[in-house]
C-alpha positions in Angstrom: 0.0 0.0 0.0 1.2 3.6 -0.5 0.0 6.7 2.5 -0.8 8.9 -0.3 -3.5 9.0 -2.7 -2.9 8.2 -6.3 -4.7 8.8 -9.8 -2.9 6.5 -12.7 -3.6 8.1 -15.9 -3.7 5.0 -18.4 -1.9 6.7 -21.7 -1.3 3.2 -23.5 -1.6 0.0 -23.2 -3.0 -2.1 -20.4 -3.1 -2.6 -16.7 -4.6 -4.7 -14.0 -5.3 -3.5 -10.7 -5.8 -5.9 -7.5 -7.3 -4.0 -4.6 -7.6 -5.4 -1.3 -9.0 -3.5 1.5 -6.6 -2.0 4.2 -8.5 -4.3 7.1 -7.5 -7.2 5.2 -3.5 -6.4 6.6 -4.0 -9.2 9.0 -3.8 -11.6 6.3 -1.1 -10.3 4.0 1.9 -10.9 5.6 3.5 -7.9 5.8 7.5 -7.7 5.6 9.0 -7.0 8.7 11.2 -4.1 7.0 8.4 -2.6 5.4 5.2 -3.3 6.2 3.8 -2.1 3.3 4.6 -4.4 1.5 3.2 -8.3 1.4 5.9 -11.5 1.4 2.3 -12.9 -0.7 3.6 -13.7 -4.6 -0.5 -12.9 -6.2 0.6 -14.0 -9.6 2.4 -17.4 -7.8 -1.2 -17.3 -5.6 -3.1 -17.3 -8.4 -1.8 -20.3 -10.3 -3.3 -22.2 -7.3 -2.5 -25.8 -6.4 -2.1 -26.4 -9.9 1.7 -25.5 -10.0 4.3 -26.2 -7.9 4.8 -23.0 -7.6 1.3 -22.3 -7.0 1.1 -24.8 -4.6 4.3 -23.6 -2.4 2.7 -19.8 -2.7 -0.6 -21.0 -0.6 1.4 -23.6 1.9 3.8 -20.5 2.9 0.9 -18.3 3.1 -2.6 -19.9 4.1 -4.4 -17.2 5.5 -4.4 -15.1 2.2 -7.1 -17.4 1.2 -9.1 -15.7 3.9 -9.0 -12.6 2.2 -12.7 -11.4 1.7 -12.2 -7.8 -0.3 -10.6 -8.1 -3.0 -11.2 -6.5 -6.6 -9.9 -6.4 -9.9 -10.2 -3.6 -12.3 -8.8 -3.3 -16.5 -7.5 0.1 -17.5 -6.9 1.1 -21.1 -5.8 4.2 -22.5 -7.6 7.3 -21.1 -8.9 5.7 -17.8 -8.1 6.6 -15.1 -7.8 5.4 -11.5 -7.9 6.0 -8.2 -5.9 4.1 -5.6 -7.0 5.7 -1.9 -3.9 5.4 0.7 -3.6 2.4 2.7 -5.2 0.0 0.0 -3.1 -2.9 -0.9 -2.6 -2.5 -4.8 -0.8 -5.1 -7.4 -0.4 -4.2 -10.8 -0.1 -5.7 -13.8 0.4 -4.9 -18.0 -1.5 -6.8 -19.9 -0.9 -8.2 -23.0 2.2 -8.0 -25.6 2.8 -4.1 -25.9 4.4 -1.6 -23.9 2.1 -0.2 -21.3 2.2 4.0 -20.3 0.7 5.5 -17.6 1.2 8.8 -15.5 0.8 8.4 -11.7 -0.3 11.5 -9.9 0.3 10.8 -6.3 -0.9 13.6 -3.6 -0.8 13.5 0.0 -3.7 12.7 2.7 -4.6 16.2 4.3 -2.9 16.8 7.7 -6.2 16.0 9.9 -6.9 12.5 8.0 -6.3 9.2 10.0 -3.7 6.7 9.4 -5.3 3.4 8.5 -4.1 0.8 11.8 -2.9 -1.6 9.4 0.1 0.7 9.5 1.0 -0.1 13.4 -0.2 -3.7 13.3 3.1 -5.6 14.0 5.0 -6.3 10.8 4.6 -9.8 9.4 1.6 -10.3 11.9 -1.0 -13.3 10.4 -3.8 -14.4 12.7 -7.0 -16.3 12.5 
């Protein structure tokens, strides 16, 4: 996740966006050097028990499958989007051809909250 807001302004190409909601931390695995980041590989995720891979990605990490919010949206040239801080993002290009895009980051106003799963302890994962 980022602590600022962001609009991506989709200029060519394709993207994916992943969105999981910030009280979904507890099941990301957070890095204890950065917590906002997730140790959680999506694209290994994804491939499911059908990989090796896949299959590694979901014994290392169980409780992502406990992850109730997430949501994917496309973006093509001239979209744009809105990532709001605190919301766990992956992004992806899609297809063959160079992807552009213009990120316009901004920061929250000085009286707006920090989300907790900034404090929660780093690498925490609990039922």
């Amino acid at each position: 996740y980022d602590l600022c807001h962001g609009l991506l302004v989709q200029v060519r190409g394709r993207k994916r966006f992943t969105y999981i909601h910030p009280d979904e931390s507890r099941h990301l695995y957070q890095r204890p050097d950065r917590p906002e980041v997730s140790r959680v590989d999506l694209d290994r995720w994804k491939q499911g028990a059908t990989t090796p891979e896949g299959a590694a990605e979901r014994a290392e990490h169980p409780d992502f499958g406990r992850v109730e919010y997430l949501q994917s949206v496309e973006v093509g040239p001239g979209d744009v989007i809105y990532t709001p801080p605190f919301f766990w993002h992956h992004v992806e290009t899609l297809g063959d051809e160079p992807a552009l895009s213009v990120l316009v980051p901004f920061d929250p106003a000085p009286d707006e909250p920090v989300h907790p799963c900034h404090f929660w302890p780093p690498g925490a994962s609990s039922s």
